[in-house]
SERO-4910 file (N, C-alpha, C, O; in steps of 0.05 Angstrom, whole numbers):
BEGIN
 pado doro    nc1    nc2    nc3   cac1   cac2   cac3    cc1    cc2    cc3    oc1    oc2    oc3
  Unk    A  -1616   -652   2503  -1632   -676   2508  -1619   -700   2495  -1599   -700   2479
  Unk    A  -1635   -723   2505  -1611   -742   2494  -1636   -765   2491  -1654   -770   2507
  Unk    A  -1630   -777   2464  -1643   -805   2449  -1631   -835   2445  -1618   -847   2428
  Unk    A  -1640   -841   2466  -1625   -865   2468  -1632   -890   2431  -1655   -895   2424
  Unk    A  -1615   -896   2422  -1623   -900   2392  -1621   -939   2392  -1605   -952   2406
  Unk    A  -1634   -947   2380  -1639   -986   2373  -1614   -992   2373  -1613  -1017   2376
  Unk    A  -1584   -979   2371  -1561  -1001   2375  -1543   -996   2402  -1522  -1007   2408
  Unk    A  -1562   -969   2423  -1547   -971   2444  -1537   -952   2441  -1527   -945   2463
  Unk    A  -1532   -932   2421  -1522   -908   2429  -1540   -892   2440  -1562   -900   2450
  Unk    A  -1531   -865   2440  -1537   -839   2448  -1528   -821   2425  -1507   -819   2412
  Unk    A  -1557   -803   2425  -1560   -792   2398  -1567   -765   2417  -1588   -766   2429
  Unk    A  -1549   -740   2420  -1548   -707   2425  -1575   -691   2408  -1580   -693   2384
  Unk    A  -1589   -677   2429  -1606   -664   2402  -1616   -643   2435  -1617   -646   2460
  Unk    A  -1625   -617   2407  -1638   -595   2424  -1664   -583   2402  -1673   -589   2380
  Unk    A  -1670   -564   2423  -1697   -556   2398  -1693   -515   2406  -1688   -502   2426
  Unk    A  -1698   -510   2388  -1704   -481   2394  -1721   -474   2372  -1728   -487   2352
  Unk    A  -1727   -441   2385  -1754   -424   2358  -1780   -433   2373  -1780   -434   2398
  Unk    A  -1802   -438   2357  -1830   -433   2359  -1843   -476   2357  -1848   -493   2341
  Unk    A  -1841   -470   2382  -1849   -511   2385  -1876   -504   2363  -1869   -508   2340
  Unk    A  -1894   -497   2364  -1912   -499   2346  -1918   -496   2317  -1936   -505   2303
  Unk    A  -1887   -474   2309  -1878   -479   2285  -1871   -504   2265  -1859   -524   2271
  Unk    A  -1884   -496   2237  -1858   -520   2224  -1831   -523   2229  -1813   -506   2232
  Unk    A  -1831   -561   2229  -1809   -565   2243  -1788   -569   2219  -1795   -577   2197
  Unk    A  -1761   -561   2225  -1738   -565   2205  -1710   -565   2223  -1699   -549   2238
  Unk    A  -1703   -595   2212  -1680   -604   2219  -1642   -587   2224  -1627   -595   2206
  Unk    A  -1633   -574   2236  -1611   -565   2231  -1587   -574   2229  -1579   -581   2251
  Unk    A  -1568   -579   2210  -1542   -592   2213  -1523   -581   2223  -1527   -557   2219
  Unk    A  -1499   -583   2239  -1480   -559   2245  -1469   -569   2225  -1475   -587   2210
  Unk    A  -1441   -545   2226  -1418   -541   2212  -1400   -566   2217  -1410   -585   2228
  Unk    A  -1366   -567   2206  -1348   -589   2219  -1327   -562   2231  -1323   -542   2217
  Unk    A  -1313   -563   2263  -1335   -576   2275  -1360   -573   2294  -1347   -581   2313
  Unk    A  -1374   -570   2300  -1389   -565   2317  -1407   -580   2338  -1403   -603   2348
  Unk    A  -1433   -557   2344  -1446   -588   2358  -1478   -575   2348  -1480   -557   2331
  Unk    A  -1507   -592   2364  -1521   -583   2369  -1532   -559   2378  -1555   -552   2375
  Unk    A  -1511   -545   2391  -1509   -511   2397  -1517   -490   2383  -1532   -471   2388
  Unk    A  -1499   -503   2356  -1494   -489   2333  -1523   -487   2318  -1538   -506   2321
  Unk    A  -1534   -463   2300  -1562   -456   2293  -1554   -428   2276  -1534   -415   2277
  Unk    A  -1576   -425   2262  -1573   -403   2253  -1592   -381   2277  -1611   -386   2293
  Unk    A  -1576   -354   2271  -1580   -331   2288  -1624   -332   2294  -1644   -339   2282
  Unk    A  -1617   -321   2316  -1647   -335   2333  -1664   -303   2317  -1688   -298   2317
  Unk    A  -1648   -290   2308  -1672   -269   2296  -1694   -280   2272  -1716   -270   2266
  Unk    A  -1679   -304   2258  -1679   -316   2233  -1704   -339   2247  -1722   -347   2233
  Unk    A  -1701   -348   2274  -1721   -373   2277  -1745   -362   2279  -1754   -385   2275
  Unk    A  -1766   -347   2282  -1778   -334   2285  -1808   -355   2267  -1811   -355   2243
  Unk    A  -1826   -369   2286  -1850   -387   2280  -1831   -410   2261  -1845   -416   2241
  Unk    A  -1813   -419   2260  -1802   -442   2256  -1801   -459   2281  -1795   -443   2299
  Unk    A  -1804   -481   2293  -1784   -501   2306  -1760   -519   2300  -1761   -542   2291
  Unk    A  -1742   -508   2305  -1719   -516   2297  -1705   -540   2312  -1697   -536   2335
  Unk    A  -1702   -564   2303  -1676   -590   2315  -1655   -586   2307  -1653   -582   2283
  Unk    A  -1637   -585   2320  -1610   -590   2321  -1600   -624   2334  -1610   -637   2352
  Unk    A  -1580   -631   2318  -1572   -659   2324  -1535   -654   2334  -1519   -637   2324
  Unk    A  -1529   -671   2351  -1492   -673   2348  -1498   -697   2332  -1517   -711   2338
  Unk    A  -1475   -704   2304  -1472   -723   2295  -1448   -735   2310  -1432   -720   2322
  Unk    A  -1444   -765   2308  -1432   -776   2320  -1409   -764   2333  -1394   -749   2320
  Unk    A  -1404   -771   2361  -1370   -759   2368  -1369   -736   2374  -1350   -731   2388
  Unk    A  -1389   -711   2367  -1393   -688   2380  -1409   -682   2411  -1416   -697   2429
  Unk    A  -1409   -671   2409  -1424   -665   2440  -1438   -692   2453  -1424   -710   2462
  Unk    A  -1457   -692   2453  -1469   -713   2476  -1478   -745   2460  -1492   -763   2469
  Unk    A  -1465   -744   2435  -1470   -768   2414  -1450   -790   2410  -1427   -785   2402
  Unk    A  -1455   -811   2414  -1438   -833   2419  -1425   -833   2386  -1434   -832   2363
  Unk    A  -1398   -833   2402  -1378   -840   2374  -1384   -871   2358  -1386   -893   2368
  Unk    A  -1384   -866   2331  -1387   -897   2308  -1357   -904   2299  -1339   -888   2295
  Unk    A  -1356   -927   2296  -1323   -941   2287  -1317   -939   2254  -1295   -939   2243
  Unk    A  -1351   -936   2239  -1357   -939   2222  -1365   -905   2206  -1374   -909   2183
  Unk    A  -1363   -887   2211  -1382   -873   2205  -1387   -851   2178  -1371   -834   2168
  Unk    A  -1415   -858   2170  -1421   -845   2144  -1449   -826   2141  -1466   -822   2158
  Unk    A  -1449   -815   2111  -1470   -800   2116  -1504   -806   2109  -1522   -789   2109
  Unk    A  -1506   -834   2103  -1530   -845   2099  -1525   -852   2139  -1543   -839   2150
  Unk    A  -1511   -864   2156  -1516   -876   2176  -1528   -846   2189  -1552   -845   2193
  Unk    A  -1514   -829   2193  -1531   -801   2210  -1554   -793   2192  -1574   -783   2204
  Unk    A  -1555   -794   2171  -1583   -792   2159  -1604   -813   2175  -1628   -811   2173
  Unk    A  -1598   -823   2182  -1616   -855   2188  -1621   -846   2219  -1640   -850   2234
  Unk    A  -1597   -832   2223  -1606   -818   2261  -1625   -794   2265  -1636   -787   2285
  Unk    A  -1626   -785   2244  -1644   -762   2229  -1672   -773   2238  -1685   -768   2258
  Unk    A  -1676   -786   2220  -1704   -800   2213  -1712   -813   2237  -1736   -810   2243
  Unk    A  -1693   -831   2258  -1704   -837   2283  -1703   -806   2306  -1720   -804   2323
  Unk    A  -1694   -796   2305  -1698   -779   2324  -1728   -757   2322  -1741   -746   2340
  Unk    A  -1730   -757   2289  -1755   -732   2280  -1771   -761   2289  -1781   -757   2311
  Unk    A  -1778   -790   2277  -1793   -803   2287  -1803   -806   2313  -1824   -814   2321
  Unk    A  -1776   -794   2329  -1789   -801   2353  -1798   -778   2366  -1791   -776   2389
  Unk    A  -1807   -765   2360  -1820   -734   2363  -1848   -733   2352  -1865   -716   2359
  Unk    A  -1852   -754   2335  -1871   -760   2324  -1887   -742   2298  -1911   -743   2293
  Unk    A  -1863   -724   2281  -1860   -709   2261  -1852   -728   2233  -1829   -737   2227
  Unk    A  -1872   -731   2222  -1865   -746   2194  -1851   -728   2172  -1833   -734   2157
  Unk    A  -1865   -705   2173  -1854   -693   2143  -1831   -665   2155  -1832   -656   2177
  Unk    A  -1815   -659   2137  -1795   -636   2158  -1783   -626   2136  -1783   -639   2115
  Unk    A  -1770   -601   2137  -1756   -592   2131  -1721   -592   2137  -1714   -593   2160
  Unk    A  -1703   -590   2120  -1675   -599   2134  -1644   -577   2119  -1641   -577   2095
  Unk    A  -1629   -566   2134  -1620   -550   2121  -1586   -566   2141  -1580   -577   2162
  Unk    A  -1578   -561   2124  -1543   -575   2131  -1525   -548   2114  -1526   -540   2091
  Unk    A  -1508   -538   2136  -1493   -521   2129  -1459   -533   2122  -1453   -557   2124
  Unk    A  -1444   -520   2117  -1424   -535   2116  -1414   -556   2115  -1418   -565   2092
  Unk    A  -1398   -573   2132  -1389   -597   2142  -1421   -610   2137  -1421   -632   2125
  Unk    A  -1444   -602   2144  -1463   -612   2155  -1478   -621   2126  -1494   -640   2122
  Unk    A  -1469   -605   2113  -1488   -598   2085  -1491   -626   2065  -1511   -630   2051
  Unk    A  -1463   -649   2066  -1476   -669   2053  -1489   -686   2067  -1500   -705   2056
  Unk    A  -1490   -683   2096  -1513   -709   2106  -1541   -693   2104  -1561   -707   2107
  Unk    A  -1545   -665   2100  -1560   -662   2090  -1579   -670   2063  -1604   -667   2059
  Unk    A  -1561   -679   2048  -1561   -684   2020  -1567   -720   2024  -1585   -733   2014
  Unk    A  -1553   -724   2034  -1559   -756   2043  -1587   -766   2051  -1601   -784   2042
  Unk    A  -1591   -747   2070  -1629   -746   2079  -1635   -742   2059  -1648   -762   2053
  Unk    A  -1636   -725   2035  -1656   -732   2011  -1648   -758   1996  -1662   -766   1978
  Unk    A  -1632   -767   2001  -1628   -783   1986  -1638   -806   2002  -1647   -824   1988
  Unk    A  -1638   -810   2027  -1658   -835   2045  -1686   -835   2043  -1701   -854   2036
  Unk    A  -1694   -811   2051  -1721   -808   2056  -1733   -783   2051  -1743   -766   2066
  Unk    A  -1729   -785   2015  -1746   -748   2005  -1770   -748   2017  -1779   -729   2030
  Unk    A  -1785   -773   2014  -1814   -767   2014  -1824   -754   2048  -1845   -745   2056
  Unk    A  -1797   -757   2062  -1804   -743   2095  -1807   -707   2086  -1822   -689   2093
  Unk    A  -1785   -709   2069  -1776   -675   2061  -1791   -657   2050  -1803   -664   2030
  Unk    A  -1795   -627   2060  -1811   -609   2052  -1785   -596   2032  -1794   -586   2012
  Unk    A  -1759   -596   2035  -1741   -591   2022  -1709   -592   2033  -1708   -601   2056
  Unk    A  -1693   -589   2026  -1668   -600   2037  -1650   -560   2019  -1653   -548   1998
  Unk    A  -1635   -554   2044  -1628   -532   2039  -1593   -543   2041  -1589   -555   2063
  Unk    A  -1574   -541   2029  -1546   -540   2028  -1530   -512   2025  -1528   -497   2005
  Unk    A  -1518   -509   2055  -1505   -474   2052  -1480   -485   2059  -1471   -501   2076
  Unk    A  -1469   -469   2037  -1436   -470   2036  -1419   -501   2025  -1398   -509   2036
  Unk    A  -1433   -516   2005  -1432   -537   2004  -1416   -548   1990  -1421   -545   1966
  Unk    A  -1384   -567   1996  -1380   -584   1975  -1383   -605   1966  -1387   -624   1980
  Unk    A  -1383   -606   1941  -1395   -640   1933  -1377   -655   1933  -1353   -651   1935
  Unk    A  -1391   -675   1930  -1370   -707   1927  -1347   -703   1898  -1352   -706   1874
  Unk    A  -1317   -692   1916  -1302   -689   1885  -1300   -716   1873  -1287   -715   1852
  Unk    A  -1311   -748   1881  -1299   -766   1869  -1328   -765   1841  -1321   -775   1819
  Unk    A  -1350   -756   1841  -1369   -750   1834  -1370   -737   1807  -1375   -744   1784
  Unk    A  -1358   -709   1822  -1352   -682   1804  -1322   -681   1797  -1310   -660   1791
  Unk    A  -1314   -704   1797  -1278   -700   1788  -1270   -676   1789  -1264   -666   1768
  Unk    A  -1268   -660   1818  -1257   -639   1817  -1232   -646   1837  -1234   -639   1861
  Unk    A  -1211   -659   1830  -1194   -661   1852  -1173   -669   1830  -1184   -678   1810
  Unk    A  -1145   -667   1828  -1136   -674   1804  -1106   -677   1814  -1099   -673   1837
  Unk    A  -1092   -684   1797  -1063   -678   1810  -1052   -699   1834  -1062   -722   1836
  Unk    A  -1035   -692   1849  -1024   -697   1865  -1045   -710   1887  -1042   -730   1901
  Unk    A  -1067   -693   1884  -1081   -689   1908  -1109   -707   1904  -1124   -711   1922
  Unk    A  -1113   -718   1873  -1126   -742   1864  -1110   -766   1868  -1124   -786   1866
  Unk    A  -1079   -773   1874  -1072   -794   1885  -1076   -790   1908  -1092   -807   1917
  Unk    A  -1066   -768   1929  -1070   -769   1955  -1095   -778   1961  -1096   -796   1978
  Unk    A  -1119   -770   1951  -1135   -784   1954  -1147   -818   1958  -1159   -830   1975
  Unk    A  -1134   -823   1927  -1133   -857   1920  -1118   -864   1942  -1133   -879   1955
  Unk    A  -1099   -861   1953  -1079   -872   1974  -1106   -875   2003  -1115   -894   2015
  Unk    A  -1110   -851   2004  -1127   -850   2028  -1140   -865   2033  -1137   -877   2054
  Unk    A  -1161   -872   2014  -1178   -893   2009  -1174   -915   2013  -1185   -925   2032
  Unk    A  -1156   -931   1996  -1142   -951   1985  -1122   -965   2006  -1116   -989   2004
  Unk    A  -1114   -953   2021  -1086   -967   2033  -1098   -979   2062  -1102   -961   2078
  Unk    A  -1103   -996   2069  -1116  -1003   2096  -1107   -985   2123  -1084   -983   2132
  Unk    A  -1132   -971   2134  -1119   -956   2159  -1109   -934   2157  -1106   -920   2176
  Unk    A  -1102   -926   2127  -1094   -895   2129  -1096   -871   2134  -1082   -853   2145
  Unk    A  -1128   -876   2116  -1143   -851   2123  -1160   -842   2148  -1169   -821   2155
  Unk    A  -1159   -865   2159  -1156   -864   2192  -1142   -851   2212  -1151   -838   2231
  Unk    A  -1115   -856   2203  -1094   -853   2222  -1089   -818   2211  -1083   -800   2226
  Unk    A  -1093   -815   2184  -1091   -786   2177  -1106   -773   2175  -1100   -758   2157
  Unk    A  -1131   -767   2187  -1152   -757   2206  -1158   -754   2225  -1174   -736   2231
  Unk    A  -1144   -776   2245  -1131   -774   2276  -1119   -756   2275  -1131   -736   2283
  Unk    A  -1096   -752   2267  -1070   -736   2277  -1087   -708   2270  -1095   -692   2287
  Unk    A  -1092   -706   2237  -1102   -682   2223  -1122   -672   2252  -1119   -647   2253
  Unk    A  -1139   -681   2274  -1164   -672   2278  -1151   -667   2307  -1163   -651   2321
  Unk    A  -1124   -679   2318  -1118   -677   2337  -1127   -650   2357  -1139   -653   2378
  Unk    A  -1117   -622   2345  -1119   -592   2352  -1148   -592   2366  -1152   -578   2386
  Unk    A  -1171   -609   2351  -1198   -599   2357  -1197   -610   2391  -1217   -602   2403
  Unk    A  -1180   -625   2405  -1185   -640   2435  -1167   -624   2446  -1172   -615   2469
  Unk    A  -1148   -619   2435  -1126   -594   2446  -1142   -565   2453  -1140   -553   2474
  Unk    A  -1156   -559   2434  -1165   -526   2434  -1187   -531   2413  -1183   -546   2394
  Unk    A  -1209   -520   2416  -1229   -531   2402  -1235   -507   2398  -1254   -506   2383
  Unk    A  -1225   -482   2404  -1225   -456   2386  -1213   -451   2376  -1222   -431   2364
  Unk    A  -1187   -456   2366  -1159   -450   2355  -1172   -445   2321  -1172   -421   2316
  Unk    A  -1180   -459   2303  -1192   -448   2276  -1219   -431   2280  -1233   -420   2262
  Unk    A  -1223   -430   2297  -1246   -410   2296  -1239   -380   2298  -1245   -361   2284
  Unk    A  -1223   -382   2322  -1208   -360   2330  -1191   -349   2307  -1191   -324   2307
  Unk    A  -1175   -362   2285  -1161   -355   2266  -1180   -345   2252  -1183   -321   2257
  Unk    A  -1198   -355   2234  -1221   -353   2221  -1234   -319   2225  -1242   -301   2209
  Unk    A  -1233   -323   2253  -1250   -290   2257  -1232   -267   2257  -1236   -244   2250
  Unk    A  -1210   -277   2267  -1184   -253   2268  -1177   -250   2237  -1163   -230   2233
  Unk    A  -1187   -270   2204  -1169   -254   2187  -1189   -236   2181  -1182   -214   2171
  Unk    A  -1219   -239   2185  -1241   -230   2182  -1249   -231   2149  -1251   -209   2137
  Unk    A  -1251   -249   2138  -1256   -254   2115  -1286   -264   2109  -1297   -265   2087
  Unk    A  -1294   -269   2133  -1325   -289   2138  -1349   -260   2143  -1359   -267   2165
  Unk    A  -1356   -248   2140  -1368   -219   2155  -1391   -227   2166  -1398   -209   2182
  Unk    A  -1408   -247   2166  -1428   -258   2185  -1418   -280   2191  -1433   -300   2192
  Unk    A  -1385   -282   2197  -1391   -307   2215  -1393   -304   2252  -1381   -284   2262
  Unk    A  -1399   -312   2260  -1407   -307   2291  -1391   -316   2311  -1398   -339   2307
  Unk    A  -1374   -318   2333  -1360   -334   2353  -1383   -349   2368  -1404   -342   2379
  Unk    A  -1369   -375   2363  -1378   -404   2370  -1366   -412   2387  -1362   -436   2385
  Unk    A  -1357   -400   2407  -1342   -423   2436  -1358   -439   2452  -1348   -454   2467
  Unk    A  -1384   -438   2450  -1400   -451   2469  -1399   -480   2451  -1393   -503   2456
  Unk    A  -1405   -469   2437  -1423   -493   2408  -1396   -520   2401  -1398   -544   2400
  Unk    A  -1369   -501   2397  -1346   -513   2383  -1335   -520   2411  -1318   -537   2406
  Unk    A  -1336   -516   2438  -1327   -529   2468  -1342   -558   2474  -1333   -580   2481
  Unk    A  -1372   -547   2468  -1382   -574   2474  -1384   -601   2440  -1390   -625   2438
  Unk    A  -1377   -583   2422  -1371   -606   2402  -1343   -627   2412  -1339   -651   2409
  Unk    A  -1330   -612   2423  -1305   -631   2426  -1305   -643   2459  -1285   -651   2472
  Unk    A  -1335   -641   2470  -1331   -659   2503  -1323   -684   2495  -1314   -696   2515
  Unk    A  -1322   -695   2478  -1310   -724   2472  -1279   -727   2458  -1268   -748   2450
  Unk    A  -1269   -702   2457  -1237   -700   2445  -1250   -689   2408  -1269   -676   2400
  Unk    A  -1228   -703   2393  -1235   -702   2358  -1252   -723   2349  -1254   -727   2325
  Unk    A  -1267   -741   2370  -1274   -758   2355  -1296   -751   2326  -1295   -762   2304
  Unk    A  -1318   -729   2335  -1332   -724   2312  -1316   -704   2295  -1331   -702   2276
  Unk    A  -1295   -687   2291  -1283   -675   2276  -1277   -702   2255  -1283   -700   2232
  Unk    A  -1262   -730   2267  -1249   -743   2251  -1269   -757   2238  -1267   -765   2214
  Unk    A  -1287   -761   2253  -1308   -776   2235  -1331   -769   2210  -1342   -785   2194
  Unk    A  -1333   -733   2212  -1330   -717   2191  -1324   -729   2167  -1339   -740   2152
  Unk    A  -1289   -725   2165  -1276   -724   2151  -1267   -748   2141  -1250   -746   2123
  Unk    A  -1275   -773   2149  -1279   -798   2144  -1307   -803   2118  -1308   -811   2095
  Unk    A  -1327   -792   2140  -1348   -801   2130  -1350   -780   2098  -1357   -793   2078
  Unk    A  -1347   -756   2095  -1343   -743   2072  -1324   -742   2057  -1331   -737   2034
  Unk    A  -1292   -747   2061  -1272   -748   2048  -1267   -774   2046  -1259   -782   2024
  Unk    A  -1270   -794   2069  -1244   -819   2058  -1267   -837   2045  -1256   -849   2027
  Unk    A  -1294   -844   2046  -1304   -864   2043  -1327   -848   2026  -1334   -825   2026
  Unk    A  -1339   -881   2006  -1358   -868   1991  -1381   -853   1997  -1389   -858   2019
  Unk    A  -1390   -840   1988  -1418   -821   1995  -1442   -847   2003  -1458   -847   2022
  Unk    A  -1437   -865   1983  -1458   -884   1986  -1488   -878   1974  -1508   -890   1979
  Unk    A  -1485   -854   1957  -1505   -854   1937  -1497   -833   1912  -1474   -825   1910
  Unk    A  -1514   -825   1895  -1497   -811   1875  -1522   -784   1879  -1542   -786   1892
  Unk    A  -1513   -759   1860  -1527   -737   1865  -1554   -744   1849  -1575   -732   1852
  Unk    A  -1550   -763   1833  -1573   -764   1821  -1604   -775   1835  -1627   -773   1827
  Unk    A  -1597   -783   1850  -1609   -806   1871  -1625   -784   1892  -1638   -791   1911
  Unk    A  -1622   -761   1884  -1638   -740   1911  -1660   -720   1897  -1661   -697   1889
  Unk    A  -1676   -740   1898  -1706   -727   1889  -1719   -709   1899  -1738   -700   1887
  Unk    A  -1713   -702   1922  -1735   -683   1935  -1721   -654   1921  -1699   -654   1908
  Unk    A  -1742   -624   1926  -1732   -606   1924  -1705   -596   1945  -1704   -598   1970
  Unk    A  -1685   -585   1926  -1660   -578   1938  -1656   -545   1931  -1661   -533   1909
  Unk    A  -1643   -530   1962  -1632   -512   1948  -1596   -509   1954  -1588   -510   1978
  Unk    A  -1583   -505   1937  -1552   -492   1942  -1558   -470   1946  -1571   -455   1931
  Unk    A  -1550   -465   1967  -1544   -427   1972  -1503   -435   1973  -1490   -456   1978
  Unk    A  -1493   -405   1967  -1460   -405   1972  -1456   -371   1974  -1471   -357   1960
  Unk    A  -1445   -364   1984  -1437   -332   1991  -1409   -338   1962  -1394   -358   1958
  Unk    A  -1411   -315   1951  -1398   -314   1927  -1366   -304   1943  -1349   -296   1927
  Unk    A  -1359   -303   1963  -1334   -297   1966  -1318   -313   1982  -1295   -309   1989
  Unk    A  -1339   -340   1990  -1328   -373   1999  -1305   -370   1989  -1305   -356   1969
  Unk    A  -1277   -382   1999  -1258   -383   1994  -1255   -412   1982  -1237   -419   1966
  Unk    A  -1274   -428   1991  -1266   -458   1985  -1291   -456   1957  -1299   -436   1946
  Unk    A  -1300   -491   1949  -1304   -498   1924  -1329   -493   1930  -1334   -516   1936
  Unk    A  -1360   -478   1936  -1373   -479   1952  -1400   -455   1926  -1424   -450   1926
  Unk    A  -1379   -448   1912  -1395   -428   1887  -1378   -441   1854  -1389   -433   1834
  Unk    A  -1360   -454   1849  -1357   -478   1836  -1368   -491   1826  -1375   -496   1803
  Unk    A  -1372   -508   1863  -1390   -532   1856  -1413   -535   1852  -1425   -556   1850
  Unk    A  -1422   -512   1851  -1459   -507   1855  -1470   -513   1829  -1489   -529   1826
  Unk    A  -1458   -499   1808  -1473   -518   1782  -1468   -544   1770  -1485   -558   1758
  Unk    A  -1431   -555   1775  -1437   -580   1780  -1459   -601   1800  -1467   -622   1791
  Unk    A  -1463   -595   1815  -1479   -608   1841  -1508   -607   1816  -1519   -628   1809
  Unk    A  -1515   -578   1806  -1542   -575   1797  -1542   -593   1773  -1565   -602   1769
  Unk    A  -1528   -598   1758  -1525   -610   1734  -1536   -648   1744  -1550   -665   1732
  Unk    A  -1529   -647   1756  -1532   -679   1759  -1557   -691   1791  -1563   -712   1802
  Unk    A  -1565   -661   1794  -1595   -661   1811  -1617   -659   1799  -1616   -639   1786
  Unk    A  -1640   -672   1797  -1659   -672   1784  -1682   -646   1794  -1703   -643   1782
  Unk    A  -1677   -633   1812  -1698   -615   1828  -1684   -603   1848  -1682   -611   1871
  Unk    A  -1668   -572   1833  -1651   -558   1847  -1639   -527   1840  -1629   -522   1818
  Unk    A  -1640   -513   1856  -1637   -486   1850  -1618   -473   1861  -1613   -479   1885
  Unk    A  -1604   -458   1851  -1577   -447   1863  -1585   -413   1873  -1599   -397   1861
  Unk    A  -1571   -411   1898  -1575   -383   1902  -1548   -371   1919  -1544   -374   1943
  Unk    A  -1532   -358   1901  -1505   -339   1898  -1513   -315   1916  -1534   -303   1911
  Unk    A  -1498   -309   1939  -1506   -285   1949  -1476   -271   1951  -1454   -276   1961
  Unk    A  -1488   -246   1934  -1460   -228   1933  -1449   -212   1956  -1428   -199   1954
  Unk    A  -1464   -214   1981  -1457   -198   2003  -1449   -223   2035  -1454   -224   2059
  Unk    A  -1437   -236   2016  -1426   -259   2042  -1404   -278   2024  -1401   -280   2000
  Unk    A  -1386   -294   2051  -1373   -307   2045  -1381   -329   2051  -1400   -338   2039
  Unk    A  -1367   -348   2075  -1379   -376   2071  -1398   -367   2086  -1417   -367   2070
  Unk    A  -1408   -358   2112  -1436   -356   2129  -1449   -340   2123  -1440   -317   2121
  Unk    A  -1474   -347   2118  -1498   -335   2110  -1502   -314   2134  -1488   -318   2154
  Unk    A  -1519   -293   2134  -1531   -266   2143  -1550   -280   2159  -1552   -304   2153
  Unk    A  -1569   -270   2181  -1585   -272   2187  -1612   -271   2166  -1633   -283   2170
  Unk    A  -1606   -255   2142  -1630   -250   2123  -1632   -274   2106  -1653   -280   2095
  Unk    A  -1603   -291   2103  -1603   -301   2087  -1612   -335   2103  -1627   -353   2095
  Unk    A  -1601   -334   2122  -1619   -354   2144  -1650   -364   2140  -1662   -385   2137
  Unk    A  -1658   -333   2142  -1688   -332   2146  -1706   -337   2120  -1730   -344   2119
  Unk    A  -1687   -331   2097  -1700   -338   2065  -1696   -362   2054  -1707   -372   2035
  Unk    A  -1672   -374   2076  -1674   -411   2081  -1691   -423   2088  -1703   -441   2075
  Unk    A  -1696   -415   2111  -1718   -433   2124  -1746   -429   2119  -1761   -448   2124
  Unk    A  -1755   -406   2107  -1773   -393   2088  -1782   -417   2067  -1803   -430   2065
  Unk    A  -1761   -416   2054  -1755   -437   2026  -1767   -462   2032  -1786   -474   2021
  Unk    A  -1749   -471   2056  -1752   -503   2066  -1771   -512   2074  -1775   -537   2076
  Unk    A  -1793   -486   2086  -1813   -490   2100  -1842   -493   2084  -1865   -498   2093
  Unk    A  -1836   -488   2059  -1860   -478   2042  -1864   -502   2019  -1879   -501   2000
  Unk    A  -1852   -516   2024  -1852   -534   2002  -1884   -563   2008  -1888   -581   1992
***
């Protein structure tokens, strides 16, 4: 379905689970689309939204784009459904505009769930080295981190399974699932939302700090994440005022169907 939004875009969104259920927001991964959901054994008396953020599937690409602005597409789209209070879970890629919605509008939030999550390293000074200038450069140099997010995101308009497909062949992920529907129609518009991702989370500020997200939060991270994702979880908690971490020793970055369902459980009860 599609929401036509106050500046003229087009805002992608679907619904699945139990329309009469509590409703809770879903973020995909980077990259994905609205497709993307946790396993339908897990929705069970939830109603679930799914959104494409900009540049994915059926969502008009931004020149600009950040994670307070798709938070803000959040809030008009549940508005216009006519759902004030919600639940919101952002996985991955997805996981700090998740974090952003608490930080716009807690008082909508029954709770804000973050799986597989990294934080803002400019935040958590976890980036150091070489790769803390590469950074500064990114930032800093007019146009850069643009142009090296283009090229970087290129593969996703070429083959929009090519990392997924790697991903499942080293088999390191044990609930992760093949996504060709979900990751084909994230890229009907080429890389534009892969690059804008990685814009809006890597090159430019968060535009708020962790302290700033009052509603209840939970970190979930599969303890055998390869990336910073069980790390960052007590940094992230240290500087959240209302937040709980939950380490699951029988996963890597994607959560289980069980562990799905003890999300939305969480998110829904608040």
């Amino acid at each position: 379905m599609d929401l036509a939004l106050p500046d003229g875009r087009v805002l992608g969104w679907a619904e699945y689970g139990d329309p009469a259920g509590p409703p809770v927001v879903f973020l995909h991964g980077t990259p994905g689309s609205r497709i993307s959901r946790p396993d339908d054994t897990a929705l069970a008396g939830v109603r679930l939204i799914t959104v494409d953020r900009p540049g994915y599937g059926r969502s008009t690409p931004v020149r600009q784009p950040t994670l307070l602005g798709v938070a803000d597409d959040v809030g008009t789209v549940m508005s216009s459904l006519r759902i004030e209070r919600f639940g919101l879970i952002g996985f991955s890629g997805g996981a700090p505009y998740a974090v952003a919605c608490g930080a716009r509008f807690p008082h909508r939030l029954t709770g804000v769930v973050a799986a597989g999550f990294t934080g803002p390293y400019r935040e958590l000074r976890t980036v150091r080295g070489w790769q803390r200038f590469q950074a500064w450069a990114l930032r800093t140099v007019p146009g850069l981190g643009r142009r090296y997010v283009t090229r970087a995101a290129a593969w996703y308009a070429e083959d929009p399974l090519k990392q997924h497909r790697q991903l499942l062949a080293a088999g390191q992920d044990p609930w992760m699932r093949p996504h060709e529907e979900s990751n084909r129609e994230g890229a009907r518009q080429g890389a534009a939302g892969l690059a804008g991702d990685w814009l809006a989370t890597d090159i430019r500020p968060w535009g708020f700090g962790l302290r700033e997200v009052p509603c209840r939060v939970l970190i979930w991270a599969g303890r055998h994440d390869p990336g910073r994702a069980v790390p960052d979880a007590p940094l992230i908690a240290a500087r959240m005022p209302n937040v709980k971490i939950r380490i699951s020793e029988d996963a890597a970055h994607t959560p289980s169907p069980a562990h799905w369902q003890a999300m939305l459980t969480w998110v829904t009860s608040g």
